[in-house]
C-alpha positions as CSV (number, residue, x, y, z in Angstrom):
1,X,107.1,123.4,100.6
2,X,109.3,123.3,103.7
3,X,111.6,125.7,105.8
4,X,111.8,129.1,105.7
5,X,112.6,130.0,101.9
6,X,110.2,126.6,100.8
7,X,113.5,124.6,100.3
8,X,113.9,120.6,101.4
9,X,116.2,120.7,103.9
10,X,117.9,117.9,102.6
11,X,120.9,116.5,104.9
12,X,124.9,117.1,103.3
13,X,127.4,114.1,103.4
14,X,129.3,114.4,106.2
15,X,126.3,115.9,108.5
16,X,125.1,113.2,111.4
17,X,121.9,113.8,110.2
18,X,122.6,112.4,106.8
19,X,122.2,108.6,108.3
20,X,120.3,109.6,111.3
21,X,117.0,108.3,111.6
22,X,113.9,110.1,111.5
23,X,113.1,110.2,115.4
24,X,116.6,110.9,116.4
25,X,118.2,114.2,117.5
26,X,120.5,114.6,115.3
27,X,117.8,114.6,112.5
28,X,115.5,116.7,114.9
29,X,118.2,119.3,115.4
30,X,119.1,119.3,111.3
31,X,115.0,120.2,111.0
32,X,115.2,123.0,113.6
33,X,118.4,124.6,112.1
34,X,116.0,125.1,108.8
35,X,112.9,126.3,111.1
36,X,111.1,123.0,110.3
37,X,109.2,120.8,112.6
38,X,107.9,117.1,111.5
39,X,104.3,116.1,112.4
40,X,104.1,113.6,114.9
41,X,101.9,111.3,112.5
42,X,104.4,111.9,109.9
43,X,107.5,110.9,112.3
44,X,105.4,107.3,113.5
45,X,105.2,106.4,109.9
46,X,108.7,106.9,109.2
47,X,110.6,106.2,111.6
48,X,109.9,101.8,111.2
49,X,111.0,102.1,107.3
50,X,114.5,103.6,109.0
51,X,115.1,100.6,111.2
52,X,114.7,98.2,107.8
53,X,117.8,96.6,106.8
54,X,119.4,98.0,103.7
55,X,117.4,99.0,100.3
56,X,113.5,98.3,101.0
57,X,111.5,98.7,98.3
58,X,108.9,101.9,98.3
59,X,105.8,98.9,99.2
60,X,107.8,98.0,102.1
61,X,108.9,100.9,103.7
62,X,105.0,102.1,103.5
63,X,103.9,98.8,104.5
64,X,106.1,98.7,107.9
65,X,104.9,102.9,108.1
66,X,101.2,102.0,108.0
67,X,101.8,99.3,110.2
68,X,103.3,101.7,113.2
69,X,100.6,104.4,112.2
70,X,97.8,101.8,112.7
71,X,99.5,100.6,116.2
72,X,100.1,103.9,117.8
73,X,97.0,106.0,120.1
74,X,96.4,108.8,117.2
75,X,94.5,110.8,119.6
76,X,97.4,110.7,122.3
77,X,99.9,111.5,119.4
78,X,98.0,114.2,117.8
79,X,97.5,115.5,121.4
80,X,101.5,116.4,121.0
81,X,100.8,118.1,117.8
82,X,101.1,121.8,118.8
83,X,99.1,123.1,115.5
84,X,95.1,123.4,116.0
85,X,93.4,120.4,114.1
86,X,91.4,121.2,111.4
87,X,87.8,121.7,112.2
88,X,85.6,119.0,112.2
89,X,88.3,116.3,110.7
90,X,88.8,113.4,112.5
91,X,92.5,112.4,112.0
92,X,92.1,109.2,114.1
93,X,89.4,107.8,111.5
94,X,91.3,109.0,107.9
95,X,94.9,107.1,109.9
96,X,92.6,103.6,110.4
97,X,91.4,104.6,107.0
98,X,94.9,104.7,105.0
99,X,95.4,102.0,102.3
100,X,97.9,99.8,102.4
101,X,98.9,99.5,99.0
102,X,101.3,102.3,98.0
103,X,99.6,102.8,94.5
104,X,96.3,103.7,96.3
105,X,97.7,106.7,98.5
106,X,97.4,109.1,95.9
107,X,94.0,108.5,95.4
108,X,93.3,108.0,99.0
109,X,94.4,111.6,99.7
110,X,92.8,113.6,96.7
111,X,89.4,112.0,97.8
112,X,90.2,113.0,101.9
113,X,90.7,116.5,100.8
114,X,87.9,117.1,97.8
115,X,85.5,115.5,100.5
116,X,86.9,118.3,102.9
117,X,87.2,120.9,101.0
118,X,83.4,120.4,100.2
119,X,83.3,119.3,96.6
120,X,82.6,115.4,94.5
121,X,85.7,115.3,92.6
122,X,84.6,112.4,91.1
123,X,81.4,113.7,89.7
């Protein structure tokens, strides 16, 4: 759920943001206007499948966002990250952690937060 009334704030033809990439002002300003900032994590893993030529396939675009993710100092980044982390998690470990085959994120993340929520979902 994003923005204030748990809309996307999706971008109108016409509006700069519409083609503007993920780590740009224009798209930074769009998000403000709807009251909605984007995690720093979530902006280094997005921002490479912007700069790919064209249509990219889903496995690409996660494959060049995994690749930036895995490059970038998660503790420096996270350090920008206004919000309080959540106790005891460390986000540096579950980003080296993240698969990098597209069908196995789904998975990836229901284990991550069963095992931090407390509970064996596979049991």
């Amino acid at each position: 759920m994003l923005g204030k009334d748990h809309v996307l704030a999706a971008t109108r033809c016409g509006e700069p943001a519409n083609t503007a990439p993920v780590d740009s002002p224009a798209y930074r300003r769009h998000l403000a206007a709807h009251g909605i900032a984007i995690d720093p994590l979530a902006e280094v893993y997005l921002a490479p499948a912007d700069a790919l030529p064209g249509l990219v396939p889903l496995r690409e675009r996660h494959h060049a966002g995994i690749a930036a993710l895995q490059a970038v100092n998660v503790a420096a980044l996270i350090s920008r990250d206004p919000r309080p982390p959540y106790p005891g998690e460390d986000l540096t470990a579950i980003v080296r952690a993240l698969p990098a085959g597209v069908h196995a994120v789904e998975d990836f993340f229901e284990d991550w937060y069963h095992r931090r929520e407390g509970g064996d979902w596979r049991s």
